[in-house]
C-alpha beads as a LAMMPS data file, in Angstrom:
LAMMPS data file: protein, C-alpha beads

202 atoms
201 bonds

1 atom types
1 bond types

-500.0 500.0 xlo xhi
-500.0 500.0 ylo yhi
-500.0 500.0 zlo zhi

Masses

1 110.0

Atoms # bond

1 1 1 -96.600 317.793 -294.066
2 1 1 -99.772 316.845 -295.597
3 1 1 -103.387 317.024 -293.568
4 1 1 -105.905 314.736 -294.126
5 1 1 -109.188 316.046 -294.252
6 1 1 -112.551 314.486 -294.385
7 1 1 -115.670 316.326 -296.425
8 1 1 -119.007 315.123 -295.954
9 1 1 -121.021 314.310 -298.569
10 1 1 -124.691 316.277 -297.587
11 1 1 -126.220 315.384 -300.914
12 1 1 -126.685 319.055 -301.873
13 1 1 -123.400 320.879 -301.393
14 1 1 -120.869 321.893 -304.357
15 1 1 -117.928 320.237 -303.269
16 1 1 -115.436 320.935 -305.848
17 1 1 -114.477 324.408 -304.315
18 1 1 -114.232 323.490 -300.763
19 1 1 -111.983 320.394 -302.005
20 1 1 -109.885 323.091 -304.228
21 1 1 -109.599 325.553 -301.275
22 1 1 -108.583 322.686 -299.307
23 1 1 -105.942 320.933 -301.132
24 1 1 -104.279 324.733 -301.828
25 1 1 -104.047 323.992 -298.279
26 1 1 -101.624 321.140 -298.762
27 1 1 -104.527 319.050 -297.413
28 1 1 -105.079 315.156 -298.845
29 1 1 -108.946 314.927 -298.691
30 1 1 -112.030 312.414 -298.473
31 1 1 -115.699 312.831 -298.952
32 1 1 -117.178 310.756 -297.089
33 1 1 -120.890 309.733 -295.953
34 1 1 -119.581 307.053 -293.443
35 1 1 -120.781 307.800 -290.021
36 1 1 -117.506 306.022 -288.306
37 1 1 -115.291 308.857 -290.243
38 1 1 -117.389 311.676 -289.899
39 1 1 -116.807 310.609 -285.863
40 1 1 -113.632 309.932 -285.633
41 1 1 -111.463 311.616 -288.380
42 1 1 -108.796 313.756 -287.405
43 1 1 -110.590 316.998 -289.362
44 1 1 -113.730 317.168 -290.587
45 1 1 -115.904 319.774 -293.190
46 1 1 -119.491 319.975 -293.139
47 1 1 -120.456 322.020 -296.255
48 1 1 -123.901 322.725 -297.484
49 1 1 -126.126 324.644 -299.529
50 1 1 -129.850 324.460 -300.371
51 1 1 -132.676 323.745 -298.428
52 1 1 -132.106 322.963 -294.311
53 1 1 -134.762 320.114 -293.992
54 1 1 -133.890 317.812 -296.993
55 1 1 -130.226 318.198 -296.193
56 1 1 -131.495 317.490 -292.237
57 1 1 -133.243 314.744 -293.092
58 1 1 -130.456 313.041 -295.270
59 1 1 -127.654 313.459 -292.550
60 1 1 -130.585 311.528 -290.158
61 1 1 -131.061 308.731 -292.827
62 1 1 -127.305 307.980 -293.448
63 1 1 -126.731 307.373 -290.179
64 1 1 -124.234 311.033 -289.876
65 1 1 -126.425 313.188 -287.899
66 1 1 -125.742 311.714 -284.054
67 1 1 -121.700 311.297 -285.011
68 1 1 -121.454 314.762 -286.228
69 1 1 -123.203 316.197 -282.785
70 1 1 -121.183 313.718 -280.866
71 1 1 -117.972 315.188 -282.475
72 1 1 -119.178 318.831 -282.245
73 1 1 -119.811 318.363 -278.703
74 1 1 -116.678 316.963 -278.289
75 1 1 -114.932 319.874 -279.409
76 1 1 -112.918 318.015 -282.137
77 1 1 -111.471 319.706 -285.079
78 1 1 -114.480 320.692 -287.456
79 1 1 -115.191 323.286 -289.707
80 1 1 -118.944 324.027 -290.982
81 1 1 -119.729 326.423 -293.972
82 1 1 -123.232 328.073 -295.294
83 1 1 -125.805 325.683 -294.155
84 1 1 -123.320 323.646 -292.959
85 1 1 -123.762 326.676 -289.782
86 1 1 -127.276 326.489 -289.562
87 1 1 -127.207 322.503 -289.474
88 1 1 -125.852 322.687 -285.827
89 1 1 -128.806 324.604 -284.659
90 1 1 -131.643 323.248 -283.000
91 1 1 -134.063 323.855 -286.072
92 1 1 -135.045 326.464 -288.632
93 1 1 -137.918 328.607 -289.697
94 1 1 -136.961 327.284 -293.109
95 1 1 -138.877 323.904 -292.401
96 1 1 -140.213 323.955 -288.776
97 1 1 -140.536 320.784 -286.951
98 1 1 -137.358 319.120 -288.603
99 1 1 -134.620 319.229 -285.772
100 1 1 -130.887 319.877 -286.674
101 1 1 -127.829 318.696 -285.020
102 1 1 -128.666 320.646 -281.794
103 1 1 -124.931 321.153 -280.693
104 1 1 -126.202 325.174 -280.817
105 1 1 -129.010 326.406 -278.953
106 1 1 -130.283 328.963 -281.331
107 1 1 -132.877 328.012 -284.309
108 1 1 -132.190 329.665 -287.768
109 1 1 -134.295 332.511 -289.038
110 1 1 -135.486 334.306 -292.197
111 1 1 -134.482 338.083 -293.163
112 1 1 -136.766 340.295 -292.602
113 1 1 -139.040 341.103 -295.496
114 1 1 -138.072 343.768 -297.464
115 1 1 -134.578 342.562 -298.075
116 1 1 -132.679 341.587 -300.821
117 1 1 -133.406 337.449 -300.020
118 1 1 -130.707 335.702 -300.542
119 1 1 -127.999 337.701 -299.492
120 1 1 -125.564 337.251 -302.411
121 1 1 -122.303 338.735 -302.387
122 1 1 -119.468 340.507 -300.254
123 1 1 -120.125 341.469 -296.729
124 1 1 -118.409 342.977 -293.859
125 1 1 -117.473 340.340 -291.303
126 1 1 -116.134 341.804 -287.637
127 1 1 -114.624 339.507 -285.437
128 1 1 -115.365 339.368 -281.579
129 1 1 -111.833 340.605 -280.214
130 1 1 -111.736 337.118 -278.458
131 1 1 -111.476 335.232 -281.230
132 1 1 -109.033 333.321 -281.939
133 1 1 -109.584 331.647 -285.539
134 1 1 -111.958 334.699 -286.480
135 1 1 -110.294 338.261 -287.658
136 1 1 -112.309 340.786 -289.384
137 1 1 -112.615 340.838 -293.506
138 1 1 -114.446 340.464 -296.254
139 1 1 -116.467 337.875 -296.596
140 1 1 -118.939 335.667 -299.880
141 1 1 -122.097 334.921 -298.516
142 1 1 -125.259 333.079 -300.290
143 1 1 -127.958 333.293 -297.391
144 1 1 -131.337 333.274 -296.855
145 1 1 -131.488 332.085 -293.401
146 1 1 -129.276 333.350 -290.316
147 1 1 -128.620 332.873 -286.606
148 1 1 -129.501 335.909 -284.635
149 1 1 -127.611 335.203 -281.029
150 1 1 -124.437 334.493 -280.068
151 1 1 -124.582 330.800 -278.535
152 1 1 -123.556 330.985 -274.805
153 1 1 -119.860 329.620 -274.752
154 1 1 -119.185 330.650 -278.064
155 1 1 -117.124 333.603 -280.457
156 1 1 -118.158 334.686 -282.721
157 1 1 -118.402 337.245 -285.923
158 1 1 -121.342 339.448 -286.835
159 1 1 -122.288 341.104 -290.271
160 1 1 -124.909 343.455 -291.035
161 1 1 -127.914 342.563 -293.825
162 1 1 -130.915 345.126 -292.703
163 1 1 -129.452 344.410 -288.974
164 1 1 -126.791 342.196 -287.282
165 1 1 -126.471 338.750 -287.779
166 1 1 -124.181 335.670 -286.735
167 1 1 -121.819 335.122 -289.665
168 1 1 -119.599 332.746 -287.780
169 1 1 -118.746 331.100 -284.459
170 1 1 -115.652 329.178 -282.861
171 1 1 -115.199 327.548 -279.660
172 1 1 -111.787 325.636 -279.720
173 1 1 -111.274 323.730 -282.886
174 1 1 -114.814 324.053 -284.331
175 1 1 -115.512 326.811 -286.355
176 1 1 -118.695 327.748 -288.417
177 1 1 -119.229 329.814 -290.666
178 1 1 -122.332 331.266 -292.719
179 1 1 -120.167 332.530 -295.666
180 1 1 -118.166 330.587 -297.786
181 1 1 -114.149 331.354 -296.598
182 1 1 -113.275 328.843 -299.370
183 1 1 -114.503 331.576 -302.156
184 1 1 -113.248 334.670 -300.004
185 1 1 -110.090 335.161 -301.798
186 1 1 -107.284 335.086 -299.926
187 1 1 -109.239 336.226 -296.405
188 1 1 -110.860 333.401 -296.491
189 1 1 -107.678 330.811 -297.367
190 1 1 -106.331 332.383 -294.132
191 1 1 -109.113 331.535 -292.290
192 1 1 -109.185 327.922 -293.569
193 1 1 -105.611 327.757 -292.904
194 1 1 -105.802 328.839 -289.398
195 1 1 -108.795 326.426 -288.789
196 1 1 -106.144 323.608 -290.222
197 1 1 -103.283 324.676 -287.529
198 1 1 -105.817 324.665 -284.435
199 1 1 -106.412 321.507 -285.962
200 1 1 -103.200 320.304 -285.251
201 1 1 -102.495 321.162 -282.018
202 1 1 -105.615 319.467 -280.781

Bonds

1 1 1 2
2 1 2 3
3 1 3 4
4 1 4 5
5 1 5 6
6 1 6 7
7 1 7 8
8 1 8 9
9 1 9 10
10 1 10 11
11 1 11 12
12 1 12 13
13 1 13 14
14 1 14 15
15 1 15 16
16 1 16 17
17 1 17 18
18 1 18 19
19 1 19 20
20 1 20 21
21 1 21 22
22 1 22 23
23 1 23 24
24 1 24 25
25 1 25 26
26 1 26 27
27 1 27 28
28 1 28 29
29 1 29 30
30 1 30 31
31 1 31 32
32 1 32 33
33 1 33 34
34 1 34 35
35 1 35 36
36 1 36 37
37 1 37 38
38 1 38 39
39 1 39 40
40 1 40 41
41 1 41 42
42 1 42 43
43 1 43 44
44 1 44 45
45 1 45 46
46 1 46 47
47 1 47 48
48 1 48 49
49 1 49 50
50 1 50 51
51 1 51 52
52 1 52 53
53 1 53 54
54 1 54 55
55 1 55 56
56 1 56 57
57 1 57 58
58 1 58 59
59 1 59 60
60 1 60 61
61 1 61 62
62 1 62 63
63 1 63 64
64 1 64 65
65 1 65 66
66 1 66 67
67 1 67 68
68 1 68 69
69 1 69 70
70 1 70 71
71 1 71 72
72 1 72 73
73 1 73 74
74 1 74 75
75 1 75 76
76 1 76 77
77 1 77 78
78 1 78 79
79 1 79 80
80 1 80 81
81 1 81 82
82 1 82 83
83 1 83 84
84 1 84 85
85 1 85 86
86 1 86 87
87 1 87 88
88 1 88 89
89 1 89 90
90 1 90 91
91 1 91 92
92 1 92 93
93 1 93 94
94 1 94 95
95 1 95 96
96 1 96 97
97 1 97 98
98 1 98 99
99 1 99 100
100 1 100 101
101 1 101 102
102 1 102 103
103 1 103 104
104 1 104 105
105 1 105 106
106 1 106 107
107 1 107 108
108 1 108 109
109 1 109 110
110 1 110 111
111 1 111 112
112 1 112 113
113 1 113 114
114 1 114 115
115 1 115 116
116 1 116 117
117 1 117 118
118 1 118 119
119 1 119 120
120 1 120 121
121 1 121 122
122 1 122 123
123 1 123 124
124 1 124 125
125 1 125 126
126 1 126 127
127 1 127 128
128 1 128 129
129 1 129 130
130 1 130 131
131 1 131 132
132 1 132 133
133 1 133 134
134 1 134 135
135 1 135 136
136 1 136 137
137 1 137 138
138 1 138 139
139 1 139 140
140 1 140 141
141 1 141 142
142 1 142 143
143 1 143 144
144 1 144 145
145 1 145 146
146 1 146 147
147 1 147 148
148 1 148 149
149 1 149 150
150 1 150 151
151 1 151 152
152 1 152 153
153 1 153 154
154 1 154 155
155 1 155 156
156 1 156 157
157 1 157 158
158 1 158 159
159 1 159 160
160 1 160 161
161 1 161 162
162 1 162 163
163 1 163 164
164 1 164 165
165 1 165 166
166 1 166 167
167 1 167 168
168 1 168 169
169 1 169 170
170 1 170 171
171 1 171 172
172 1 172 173
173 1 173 174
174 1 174 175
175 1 175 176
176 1 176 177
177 1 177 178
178 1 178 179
179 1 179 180
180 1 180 181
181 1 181 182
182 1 182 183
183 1 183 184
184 1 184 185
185 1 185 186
186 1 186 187
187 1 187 188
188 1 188 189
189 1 189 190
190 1 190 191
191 1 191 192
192 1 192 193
193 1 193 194
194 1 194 195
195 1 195 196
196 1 196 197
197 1 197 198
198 1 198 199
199 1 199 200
200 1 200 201
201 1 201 202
């Protein structure tokens, strides 16, 4: 049976491999910037790469940012890659003073200096042996910024880059992610494909 799944359009993000990874996935898919969808669709993708306060500010100005955090909160079936992560956070030392989505408690931070900035490659990703979406495997990341703590309520999956970081977290039918599972080989399609059938059942 074919899924229909919504992408939003952030302004920034390369959509063409998330749609690809996607529709592998048997999935039919939108992208969408319509507040109503990004609400009340039955799945929803928040992709995202670039800069945290332009992409901030544009989900504020098309009217997505408060449906988005009213769907995260609601624990309906979402999935949010790269900065797509970092967007739920309260804010980032990337451009301090512009607020995020605020569905996690956390603000996003900067590697220390003195390390290879952005992380840009394969990394280790272990799961918390909670998890339910999350299993350990290799991962693509493209990162400047990360989230250092675990958000209280959460799962999650940590990777090392000069010290541990967030890569993901999960709670139900949401699941975030800092790397990109749509270009982690077949790791990643698993991943994506688990996220779908959580999807389902909620």
């Amino acid at each position: 049976m074919t899924r229909e799944v919504t992408v939003i359009r952030t302004g920034s993000a390369n959509l063409a491999s998330v749609v690809a990874a996607l529709e592998r996935a048997n999935c039919s898919v939108c992208v969408s910037e319509d507040p109503d969808r990004a609400l009340t669709a039955d799945r929803v993708v928040l992709p995202g790469v670039g800069s945290f306060g332009p992409v901030a500010r544009r989900l504020a100005e098309t009217g997505l940012a408060a449906p988005l955090a009213e769907r995260l909160l609601a624990g309906r079936p979402t999935l949010a890659i790269c900065l797509g992560l970092q967007l739920l956070a309260a804010g980032s030392e990337e451009d301090p003073g512009v607020p995020g989505l605020e569905v996690l408690p956390v603000t996003a931070t900067r590697f220390n200096d003195g390390l290879r900035v952005p992380q840009l490659g394969w990394n280790r990703v272990t799961a918390d042996p909670e998890a339910r979406l999350l299993h350990d495997g290799t991962a693509y990341f493209a990162n400047s910024y990360k989230l250092d703590a675990v958000p209280p309520g959460w799962s999650a999956a940590t990777t090392d880059h000069g010290g541990p970081f967030v890569s993901a977290v999960e709670r139900g039918p949401v699941l975030a992610c800092q790397f990109h599972p749509e270009l982690s080989g077949p790791w990643g399609q698993a991943l994506i494909e688990r996220w779908l059938d959580v999807g389902a059942a909620n």
